[in-house]
N, CA, C and O atoms as CSV, one atom per row, in Angstrom:
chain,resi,resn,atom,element,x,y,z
A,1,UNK,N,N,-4.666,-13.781,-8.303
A,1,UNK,CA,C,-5.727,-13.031,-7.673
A,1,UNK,C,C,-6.634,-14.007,-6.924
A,1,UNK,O,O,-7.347,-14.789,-7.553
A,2,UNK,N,N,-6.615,-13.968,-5.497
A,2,UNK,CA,C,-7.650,-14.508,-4.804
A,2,UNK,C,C,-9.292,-14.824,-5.109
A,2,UNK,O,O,-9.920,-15.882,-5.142
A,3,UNK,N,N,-9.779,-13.095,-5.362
A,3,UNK,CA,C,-11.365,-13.472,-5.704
A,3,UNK,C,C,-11.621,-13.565,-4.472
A,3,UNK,O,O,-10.902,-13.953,-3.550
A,4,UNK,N,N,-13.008,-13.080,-4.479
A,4,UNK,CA,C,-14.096,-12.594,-3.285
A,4,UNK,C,C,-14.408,-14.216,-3.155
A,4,UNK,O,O,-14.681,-14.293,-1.957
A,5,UNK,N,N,-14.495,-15.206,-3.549
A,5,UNK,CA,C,-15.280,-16.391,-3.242
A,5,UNK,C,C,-14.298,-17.080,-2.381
A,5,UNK,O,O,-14.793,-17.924,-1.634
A,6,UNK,N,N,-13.008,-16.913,-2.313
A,6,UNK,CA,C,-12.186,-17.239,-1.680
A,6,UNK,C,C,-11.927,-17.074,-0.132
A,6,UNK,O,O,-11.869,-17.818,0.848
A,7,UNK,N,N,-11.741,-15.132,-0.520
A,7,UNK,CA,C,-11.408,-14.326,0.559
A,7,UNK,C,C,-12.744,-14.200,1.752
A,7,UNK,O,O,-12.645,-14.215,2.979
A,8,UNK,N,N,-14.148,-14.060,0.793
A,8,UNK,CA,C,-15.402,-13.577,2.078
A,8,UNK,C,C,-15.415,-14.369,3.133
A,8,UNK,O,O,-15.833,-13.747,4.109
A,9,UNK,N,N,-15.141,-15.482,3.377
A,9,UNK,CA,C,-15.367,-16.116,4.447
A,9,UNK,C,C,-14.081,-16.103,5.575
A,9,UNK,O,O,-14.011,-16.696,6.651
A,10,UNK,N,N,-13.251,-15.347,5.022
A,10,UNK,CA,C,-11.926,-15.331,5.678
A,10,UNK,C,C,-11.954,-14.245,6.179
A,10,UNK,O,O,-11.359,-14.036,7.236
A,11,UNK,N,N,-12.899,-12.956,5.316
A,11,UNK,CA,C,-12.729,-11.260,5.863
A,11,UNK,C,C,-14.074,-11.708,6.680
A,11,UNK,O,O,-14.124,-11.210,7.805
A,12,UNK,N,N,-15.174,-12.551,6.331
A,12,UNK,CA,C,-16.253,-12.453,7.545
A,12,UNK,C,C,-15.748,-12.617,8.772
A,12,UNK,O,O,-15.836,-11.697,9.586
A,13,UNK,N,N,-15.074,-13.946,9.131
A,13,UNK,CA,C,-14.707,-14.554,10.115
A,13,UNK,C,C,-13.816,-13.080,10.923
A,13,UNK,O,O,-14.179,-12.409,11.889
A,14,UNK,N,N,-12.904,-12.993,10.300
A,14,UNK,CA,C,-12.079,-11.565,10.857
A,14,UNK,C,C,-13.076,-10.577,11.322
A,14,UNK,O,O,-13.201,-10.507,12.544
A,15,UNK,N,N,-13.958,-9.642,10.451
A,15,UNK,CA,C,-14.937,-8.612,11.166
A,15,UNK,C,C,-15.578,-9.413,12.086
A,15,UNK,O,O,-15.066,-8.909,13.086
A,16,UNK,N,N,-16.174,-10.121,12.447
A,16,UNK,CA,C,-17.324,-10.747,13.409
A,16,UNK,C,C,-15.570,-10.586,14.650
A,16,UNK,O,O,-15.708,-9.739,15.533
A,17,UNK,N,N,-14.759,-11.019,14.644
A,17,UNK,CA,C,-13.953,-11.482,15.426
A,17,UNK,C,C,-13.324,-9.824,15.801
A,17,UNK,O,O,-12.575,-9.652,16.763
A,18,UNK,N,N,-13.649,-8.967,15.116
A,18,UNK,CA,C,-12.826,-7.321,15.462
A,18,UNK,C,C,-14.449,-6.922,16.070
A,18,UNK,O,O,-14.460,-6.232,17.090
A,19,UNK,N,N,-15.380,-7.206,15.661
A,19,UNK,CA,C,-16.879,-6.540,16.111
A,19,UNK,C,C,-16.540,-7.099,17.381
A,19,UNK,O,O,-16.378,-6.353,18.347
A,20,UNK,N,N,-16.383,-8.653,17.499
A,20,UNK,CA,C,-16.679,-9.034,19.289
A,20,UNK,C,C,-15.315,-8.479,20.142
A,20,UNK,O,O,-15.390,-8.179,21.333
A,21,UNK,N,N,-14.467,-8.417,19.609
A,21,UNK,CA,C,-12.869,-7.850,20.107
A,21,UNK,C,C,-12.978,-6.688,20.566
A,21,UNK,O,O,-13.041,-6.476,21.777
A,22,UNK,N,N,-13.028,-5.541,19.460
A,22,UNK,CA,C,-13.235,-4.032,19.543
A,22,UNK,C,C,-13.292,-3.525,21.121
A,22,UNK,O,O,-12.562,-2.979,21.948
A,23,UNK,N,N,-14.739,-4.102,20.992
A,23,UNK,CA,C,-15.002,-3.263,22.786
A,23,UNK,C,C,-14.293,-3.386,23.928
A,23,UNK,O,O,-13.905,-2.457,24.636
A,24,UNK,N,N,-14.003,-5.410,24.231
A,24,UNK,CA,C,-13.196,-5.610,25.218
A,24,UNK,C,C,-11.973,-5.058,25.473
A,24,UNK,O,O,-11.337,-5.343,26.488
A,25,UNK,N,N,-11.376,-3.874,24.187
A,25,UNK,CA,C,-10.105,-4.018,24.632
A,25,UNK,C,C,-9.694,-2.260,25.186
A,25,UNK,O,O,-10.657,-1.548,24.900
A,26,UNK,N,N,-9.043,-1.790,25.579
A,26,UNK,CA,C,-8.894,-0.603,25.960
A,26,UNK,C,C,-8.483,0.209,24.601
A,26,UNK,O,O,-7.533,-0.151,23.906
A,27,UNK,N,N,-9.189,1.191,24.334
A,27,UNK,CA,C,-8.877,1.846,22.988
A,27,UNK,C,C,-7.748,2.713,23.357
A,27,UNK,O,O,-7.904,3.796,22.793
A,28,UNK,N,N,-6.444,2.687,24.221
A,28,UNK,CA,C,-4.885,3.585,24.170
A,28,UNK,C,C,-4.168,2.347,24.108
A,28,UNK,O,O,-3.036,2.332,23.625
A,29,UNK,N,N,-4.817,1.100,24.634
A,29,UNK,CA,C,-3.605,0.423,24.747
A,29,UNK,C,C,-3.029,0.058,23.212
A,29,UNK,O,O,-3.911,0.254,22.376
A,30,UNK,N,N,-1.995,-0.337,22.737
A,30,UNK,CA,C,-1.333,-0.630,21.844
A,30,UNK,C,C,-2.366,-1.762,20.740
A,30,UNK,O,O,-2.797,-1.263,19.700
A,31,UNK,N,N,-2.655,-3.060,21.017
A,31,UNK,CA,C,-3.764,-3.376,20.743
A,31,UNK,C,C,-5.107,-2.970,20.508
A,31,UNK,O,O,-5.789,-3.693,19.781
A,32,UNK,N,N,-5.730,-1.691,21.114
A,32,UNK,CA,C,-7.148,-1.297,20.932
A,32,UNK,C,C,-6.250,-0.231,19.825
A,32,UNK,O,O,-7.137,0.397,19.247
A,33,UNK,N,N,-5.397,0.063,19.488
A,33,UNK,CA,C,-5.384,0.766,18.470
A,33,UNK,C,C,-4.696,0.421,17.328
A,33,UNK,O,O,-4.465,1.313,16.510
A,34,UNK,N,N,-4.241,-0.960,17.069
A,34,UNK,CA,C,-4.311,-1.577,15.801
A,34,UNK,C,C,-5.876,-2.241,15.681
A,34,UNK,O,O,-6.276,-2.434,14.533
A,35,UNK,N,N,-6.537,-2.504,16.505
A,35,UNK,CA,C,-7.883,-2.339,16.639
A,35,UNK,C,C,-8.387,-1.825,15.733
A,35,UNK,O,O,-8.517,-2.348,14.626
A,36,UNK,N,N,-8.899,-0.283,16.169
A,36,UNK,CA,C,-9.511,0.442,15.950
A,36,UNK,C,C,-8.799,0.991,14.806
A,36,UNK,O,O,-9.583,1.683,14.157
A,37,UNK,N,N,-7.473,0.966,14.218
A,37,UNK,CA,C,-7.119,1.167,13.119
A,37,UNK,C,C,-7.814,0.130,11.858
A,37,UNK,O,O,-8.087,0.416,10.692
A,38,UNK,N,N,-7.935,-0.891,12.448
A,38,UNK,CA,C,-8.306,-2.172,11.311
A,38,UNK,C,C,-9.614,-1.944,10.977
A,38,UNK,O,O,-9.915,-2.189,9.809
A,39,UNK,N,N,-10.694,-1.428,11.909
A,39,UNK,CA,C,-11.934,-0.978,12.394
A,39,UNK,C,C,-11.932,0.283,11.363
A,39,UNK,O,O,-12.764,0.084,10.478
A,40,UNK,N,N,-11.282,1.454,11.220
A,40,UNK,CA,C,-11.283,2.695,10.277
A,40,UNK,C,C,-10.710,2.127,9.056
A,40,UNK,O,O,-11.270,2.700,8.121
A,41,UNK,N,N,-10.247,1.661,8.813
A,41,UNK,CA,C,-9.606,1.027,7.329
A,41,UNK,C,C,-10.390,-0.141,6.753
A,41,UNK,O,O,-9.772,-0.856,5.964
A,42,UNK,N,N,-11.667,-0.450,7.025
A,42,UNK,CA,C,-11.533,-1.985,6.536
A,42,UNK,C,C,-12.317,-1.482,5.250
A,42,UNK,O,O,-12.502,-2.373,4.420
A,43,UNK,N,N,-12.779,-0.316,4.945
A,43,UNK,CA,C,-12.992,-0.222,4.153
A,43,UNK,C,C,-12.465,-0.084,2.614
A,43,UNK,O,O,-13.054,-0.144,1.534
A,44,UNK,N,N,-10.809,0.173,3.057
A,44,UNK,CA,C,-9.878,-0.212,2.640
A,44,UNK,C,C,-9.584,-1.135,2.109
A,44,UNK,O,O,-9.185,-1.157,0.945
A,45,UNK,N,N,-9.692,-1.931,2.708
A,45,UNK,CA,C,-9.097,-3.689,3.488
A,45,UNK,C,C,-9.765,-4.129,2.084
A,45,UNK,O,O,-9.040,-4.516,1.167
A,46,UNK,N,N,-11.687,-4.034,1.890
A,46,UNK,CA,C,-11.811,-4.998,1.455
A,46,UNK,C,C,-12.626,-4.562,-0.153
A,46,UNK,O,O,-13.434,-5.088,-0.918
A,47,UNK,N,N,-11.751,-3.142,-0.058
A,47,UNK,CA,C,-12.206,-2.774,-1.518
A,47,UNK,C,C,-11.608,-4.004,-2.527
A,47,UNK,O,O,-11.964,-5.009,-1.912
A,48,UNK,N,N,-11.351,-4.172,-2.965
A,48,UNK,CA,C,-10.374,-4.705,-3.609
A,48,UNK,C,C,-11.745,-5.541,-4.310
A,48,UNK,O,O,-11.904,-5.547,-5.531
A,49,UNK,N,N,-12.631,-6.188,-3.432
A,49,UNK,CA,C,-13.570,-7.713,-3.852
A,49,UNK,C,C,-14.544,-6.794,-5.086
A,49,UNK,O,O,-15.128,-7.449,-5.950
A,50,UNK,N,N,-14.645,-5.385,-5.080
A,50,UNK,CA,C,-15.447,-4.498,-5.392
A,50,UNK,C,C,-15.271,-4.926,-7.128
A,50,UNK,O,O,-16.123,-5.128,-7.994
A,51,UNK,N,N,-14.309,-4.944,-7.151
A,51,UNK,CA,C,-13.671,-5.153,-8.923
A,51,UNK,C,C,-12.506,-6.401,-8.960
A,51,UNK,O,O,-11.425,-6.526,-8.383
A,52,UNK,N,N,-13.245,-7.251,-9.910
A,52,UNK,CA,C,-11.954,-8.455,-10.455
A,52,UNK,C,C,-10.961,-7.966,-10.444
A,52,UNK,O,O,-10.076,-8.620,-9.894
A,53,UNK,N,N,-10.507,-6.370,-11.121
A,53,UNK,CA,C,-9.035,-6.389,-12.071
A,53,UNK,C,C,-8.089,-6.370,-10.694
A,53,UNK,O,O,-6.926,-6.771,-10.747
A,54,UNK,N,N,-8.719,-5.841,-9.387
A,54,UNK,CA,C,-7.614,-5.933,-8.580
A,54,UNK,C,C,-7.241,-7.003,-7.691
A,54,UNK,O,O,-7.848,-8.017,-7.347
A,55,UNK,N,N,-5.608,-6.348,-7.266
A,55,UNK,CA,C,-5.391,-7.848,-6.827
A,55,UNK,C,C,-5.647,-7.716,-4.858
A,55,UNK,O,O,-5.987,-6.546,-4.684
A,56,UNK,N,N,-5.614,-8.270,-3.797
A,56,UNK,CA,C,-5.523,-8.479,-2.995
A,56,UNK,C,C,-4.852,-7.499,-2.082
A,56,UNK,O,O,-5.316,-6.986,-1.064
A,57,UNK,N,N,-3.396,-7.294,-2.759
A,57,UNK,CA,C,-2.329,-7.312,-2.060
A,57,UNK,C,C,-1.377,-5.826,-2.997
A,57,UNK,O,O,-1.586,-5.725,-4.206
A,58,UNK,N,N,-0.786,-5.207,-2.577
A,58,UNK,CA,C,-0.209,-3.976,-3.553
A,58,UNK,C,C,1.235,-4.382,-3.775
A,58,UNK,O,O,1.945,-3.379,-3.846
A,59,UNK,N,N,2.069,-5.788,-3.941
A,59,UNK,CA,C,3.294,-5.809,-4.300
A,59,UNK,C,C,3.747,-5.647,-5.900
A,59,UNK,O,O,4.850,-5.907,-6.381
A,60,UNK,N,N,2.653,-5.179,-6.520
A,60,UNK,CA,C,3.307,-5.133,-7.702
A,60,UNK,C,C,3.507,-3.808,-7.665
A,60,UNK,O,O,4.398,-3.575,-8.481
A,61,UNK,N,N,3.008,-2.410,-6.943
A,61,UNK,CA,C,2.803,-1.811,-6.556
A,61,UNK,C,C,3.951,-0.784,-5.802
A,61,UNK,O,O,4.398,0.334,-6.058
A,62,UNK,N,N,4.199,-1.925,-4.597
A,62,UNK,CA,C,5.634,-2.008,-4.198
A,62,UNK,C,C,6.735,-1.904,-4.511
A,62,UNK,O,O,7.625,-1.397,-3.828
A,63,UNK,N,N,6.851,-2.421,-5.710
A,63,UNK,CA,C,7.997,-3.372,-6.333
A,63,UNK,C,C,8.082,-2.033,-7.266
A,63,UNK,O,O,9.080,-1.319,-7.365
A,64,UNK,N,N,7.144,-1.886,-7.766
A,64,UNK,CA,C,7.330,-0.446,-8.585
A,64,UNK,C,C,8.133,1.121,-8.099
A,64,UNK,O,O,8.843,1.918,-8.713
A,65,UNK,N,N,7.681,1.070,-6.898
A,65,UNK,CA,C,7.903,2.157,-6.598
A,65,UNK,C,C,9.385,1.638,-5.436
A,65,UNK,O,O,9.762,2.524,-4.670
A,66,UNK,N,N,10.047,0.417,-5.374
A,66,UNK,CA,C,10.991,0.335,-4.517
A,66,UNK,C,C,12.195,1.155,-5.086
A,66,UNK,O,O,13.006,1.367,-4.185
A,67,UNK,N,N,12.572,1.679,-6.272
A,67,UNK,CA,C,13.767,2.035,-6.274
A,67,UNK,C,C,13.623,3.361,-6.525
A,67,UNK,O,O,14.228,3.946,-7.423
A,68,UNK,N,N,12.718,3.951,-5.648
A,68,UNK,CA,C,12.243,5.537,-5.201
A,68,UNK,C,C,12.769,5.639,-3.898
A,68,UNK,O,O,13.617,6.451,-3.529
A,69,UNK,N,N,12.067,4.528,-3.038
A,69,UNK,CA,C,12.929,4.338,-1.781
A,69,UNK,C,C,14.140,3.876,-1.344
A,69,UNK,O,O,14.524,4.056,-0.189
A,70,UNK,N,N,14.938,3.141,-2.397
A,70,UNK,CA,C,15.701,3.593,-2.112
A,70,UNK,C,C,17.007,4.422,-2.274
A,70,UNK,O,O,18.075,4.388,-1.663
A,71,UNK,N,N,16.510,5.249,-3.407
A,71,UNK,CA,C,17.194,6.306,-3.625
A,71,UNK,C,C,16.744,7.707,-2.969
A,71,UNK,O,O,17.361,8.738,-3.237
A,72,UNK,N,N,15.933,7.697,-2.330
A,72,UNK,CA,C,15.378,8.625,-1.129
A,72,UNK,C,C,16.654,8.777,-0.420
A,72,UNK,O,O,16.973,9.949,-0.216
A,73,UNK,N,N,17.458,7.878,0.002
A,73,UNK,CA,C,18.856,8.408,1.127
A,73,UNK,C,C,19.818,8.712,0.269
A,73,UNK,O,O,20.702,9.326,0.865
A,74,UNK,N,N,20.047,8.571,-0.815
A,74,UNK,CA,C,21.090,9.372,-2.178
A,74,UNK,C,C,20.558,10.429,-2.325
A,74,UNK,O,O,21.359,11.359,-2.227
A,75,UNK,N,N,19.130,10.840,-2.601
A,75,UNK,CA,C,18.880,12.278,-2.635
A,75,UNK,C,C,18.990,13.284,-1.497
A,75,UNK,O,O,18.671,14.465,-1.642
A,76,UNK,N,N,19.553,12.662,-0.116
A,76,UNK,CA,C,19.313,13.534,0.795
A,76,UNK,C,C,21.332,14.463,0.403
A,76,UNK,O,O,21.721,15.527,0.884
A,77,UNK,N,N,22.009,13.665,-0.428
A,77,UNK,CA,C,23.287,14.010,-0.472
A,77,UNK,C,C,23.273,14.635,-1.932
A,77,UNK,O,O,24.362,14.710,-2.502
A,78,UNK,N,N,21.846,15.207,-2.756
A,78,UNK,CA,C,21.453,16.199,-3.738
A,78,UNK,C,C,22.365,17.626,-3.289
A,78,UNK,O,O,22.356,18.245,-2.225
A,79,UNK,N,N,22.969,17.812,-4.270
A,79,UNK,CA,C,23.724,19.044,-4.028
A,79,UNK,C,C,23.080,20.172,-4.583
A,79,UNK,O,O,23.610,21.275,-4.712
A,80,UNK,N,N,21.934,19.877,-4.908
A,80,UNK,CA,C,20.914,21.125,-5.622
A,80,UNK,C,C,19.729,21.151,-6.137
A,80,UNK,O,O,19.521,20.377,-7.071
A,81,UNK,N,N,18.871,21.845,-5.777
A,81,UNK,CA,C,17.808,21.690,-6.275
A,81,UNK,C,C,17.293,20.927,-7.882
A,81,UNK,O,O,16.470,20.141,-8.349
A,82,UNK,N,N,17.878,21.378,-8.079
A,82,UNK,CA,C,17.576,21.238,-10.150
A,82,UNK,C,C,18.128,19.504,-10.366
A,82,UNK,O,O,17.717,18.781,-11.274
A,83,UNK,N,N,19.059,19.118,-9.384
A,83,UNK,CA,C,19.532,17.874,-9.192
A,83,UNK,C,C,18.362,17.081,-8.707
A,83,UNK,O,O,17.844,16.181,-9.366
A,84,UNK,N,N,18.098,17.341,-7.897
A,84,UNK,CA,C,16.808,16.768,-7.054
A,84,UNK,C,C,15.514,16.496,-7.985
A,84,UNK,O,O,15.038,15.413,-8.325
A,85,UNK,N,N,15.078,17.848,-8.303
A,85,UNK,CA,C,14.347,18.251,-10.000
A,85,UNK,C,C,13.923,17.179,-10.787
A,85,UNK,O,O,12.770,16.774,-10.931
A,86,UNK,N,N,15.422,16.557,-11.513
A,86,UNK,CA,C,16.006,16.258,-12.507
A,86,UNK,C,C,15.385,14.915,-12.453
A,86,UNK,O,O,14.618,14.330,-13.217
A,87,UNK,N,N,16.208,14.442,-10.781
A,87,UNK,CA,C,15.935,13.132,-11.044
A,87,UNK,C,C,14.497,12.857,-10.611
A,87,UNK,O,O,14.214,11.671,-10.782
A,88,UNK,N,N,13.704,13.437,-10.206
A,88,UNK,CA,C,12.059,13.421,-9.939
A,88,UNK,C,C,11.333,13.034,-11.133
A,88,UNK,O,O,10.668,12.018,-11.338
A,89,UNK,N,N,11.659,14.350,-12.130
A,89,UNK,CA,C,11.259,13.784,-13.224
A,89,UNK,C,C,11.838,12.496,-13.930
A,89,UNK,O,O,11.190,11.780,-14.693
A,90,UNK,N,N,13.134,12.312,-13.567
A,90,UNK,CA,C,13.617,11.108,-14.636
A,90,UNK,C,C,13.235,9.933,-14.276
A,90,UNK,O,O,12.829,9.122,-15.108
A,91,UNK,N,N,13.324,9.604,-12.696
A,91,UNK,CA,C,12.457,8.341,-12.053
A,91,UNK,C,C,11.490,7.930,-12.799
A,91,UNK,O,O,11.709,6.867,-13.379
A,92,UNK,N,N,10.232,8.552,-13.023
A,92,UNK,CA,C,8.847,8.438,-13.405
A,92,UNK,C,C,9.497,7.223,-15.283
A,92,UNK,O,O,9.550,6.025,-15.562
A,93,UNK,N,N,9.756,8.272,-15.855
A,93,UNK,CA,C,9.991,7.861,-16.926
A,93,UNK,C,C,10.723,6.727,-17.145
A,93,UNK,O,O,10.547,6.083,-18.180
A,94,UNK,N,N,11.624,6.346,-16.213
A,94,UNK,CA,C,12.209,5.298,-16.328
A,94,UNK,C,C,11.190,4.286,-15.956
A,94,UNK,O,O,10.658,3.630,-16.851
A,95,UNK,N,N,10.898,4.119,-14.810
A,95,UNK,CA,C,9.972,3.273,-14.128
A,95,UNK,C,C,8.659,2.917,-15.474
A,95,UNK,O,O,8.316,1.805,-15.874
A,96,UNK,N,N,8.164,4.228,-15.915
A,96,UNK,CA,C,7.139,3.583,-16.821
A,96,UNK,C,C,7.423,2.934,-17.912
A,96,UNK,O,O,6.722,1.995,-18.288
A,97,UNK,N,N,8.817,3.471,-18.770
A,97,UNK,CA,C,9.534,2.409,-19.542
A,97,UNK,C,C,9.872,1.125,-19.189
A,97,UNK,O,O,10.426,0.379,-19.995
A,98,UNK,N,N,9.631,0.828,-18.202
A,98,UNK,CA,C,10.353,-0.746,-17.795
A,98,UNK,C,C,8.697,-1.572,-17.459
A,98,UNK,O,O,8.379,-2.722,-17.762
A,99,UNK,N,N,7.906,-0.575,-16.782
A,99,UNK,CA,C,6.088,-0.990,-17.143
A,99,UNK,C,C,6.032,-1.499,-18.628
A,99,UNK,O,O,5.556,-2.597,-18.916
A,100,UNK,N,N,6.510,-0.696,-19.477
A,100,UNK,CA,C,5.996,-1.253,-20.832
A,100,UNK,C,C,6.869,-1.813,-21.415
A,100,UNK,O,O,7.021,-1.528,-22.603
A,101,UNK,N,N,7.792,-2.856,-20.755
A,101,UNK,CA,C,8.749,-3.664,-21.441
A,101,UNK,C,C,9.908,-3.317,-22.444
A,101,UNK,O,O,10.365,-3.933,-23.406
A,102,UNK,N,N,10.190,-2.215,-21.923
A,102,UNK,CA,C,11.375,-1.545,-22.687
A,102,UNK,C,C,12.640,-1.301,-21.744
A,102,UNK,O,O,12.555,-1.081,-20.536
A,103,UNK,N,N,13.751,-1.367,-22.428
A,103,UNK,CA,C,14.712,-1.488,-21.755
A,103,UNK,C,C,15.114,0.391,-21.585
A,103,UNK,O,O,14.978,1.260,-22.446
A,104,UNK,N,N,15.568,0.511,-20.331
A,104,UNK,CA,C,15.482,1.911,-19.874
A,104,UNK,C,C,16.527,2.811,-20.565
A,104,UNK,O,O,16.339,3.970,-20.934
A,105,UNK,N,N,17.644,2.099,-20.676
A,105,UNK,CA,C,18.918,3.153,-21.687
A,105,UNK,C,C,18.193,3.284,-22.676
A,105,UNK,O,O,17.467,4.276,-22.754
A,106,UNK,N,N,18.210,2.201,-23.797
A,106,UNK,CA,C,17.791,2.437,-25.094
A,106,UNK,C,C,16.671,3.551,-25.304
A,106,UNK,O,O,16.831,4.370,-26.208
A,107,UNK,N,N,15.982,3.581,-24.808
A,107,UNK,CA,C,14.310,3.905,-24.561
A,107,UNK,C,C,15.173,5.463,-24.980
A,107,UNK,O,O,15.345,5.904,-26.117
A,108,UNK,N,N,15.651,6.125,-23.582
A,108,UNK,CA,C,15.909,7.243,-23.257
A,108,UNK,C,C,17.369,8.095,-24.059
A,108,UNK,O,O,17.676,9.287,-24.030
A,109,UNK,N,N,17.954,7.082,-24.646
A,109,UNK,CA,C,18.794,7.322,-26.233
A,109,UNK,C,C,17.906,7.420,-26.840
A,109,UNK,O,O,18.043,8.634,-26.989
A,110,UNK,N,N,16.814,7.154,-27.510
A,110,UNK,CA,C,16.189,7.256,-28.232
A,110,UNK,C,C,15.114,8.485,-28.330
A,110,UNK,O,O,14.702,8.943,-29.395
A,111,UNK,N,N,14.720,8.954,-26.978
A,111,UNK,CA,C,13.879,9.361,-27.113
A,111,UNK,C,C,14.778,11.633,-26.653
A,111,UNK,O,O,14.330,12.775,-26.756
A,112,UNK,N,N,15.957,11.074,-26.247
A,112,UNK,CA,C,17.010,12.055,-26.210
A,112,UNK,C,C,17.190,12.575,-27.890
A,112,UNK,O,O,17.371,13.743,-28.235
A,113,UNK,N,N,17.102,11.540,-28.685
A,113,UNK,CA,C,17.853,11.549,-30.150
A,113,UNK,C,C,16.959,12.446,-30.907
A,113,UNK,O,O,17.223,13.546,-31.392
A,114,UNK,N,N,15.358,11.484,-30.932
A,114,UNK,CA,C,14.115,12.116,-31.533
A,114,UNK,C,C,13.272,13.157,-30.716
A,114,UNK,O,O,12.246,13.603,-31.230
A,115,UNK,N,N,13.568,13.467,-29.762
A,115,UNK,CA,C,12.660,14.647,-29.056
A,115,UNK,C,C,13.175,15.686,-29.635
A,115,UNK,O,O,12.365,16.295,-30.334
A,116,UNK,N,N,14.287,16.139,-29.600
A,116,UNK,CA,C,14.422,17.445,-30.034
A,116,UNK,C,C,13.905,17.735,-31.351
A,116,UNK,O,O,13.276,18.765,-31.593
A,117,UNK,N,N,14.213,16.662,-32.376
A,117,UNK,CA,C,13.322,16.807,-34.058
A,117,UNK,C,C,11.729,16.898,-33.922
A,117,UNK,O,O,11.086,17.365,-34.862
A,118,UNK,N,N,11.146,16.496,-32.866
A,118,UNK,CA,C,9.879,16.859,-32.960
A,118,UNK,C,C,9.097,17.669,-33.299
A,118,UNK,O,O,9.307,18.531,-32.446
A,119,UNK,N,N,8.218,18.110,-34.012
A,119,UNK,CA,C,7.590,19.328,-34.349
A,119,UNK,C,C,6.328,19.220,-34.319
A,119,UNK,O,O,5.802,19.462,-35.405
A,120,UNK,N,N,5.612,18.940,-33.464
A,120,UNK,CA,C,4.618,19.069,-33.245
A,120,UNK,C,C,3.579,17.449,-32.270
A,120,UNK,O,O,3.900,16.281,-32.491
A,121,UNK,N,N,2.890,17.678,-31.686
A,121,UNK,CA,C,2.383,16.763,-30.649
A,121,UNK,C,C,1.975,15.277,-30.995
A,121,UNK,O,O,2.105,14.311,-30.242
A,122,UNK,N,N,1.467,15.275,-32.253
A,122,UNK,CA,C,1.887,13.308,-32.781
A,122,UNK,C,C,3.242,12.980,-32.662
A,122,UNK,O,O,3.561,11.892,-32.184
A,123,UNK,N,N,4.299,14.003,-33.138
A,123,UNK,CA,C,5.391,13.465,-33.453
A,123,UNK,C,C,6.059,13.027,-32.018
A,123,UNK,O,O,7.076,12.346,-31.892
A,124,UNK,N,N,5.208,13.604,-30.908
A,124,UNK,CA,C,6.035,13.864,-29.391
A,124,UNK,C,C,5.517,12.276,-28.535
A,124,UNK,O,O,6.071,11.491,-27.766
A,125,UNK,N,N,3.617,12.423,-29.444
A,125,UNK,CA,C,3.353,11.147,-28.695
A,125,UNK,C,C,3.543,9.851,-29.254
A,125,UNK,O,O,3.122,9.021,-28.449
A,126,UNK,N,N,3.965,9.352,-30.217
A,126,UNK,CA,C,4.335,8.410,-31.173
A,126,UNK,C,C,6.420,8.144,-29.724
A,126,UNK,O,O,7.047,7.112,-29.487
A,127,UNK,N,N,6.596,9.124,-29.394
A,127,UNK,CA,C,7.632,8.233,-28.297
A,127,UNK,C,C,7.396,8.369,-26.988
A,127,UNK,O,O,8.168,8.703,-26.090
A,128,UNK,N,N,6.041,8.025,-26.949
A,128,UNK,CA,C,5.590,7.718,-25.142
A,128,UNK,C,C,5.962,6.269,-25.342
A,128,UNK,O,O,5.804,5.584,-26.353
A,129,UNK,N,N,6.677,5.818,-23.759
A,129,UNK,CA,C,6.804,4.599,-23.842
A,129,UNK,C,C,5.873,3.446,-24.717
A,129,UNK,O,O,6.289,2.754,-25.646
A,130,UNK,N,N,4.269,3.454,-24.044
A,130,UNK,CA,C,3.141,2.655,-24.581
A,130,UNK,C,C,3.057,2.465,-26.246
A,130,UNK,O,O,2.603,1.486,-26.839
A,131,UNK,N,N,3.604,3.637,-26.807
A,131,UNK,CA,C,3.954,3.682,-28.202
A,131,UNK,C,C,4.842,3.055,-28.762
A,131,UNK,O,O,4.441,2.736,-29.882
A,132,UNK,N,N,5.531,2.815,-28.633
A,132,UNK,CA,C,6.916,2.245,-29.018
A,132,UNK,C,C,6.816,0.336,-28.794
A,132,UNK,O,O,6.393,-0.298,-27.827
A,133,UNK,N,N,7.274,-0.058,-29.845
A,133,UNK,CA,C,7.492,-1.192,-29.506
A,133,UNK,C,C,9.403,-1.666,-29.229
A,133,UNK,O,O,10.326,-0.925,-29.566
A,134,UNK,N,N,9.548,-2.781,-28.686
A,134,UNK,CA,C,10.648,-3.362,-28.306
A,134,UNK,C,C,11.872,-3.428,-30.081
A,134,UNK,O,O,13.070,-3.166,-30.193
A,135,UNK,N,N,11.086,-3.779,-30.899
A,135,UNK,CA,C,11.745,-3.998,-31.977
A,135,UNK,C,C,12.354,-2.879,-32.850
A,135,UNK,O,O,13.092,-2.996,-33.828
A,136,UNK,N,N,11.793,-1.600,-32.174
A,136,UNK,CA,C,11.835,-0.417,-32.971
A,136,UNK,C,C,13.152,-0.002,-32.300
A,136,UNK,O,O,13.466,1.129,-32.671
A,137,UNK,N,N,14.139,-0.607,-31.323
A,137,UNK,CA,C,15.440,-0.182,-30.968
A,137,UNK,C,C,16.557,-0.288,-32.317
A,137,UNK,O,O,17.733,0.046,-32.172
């Protein structure tokens, strides 16, 4: 994580340099509108300094959500709704099992095995991923 003590003098230098830019440039041409895009977003840009816990940059972020994209062109060859469904919901769950350091088969044997014995809502949340530890396979 960068940190604002790092970054402010790097995002100053940039706004002072889009404040004196901005005007000179024609707002259709291709340039005045990554411009004026950088200009509507920077508030965006420079949330981040607002709070330590975040980081800079969204690749962990990325990285999370990459094997959504690219199974986006396998789902276009979904032969059915409930298929499509299926795997919407199953994505999520996998992805957050592998957030909490669990390996994704096991997890979902497991939680295939003990869901149905469940009887009632401790017993359901005791196998949310965050619950479970690695050793309990």
């Amino acid at each position: 994580m960068w940190g604002s003590v790092r970054t402010q003098p790097i995002l100053d230098e940039l706004r002072d340099w889009l404040d004196e830019t901005l005007p000179q440039v024609p707002p259709t041409s291709a340039t005045g509108k990554a411009l004026n895009y950088l200009h509507n977003e920077w508030g965006k840009l420079i949330r981040y300094r607002e709070d330590g816990h975040l980081n800079i940059d969204n690749n962990l972020t990325e990285n999370a959500i990459r094997p959504f994209v690219v199974g986006r062109k396998n789902w276009l060859f979904s032969h059915s709704v409930k298929g499509v469904k299926a795997s919407a919901n199953l994505y999520p769950i996998i992805e957050t099992t592998k957030a909490n350091g669990l390996e994704p088969y096991a997890y979902l044997r497991r939680i295939f095995t003990d869901l149905p014995k469940a009887q009632n809502f401790e017993e359901i949340e005791v196998l949310l991923p965050w619950n479970i530890k690695t050793e309990q396979f």
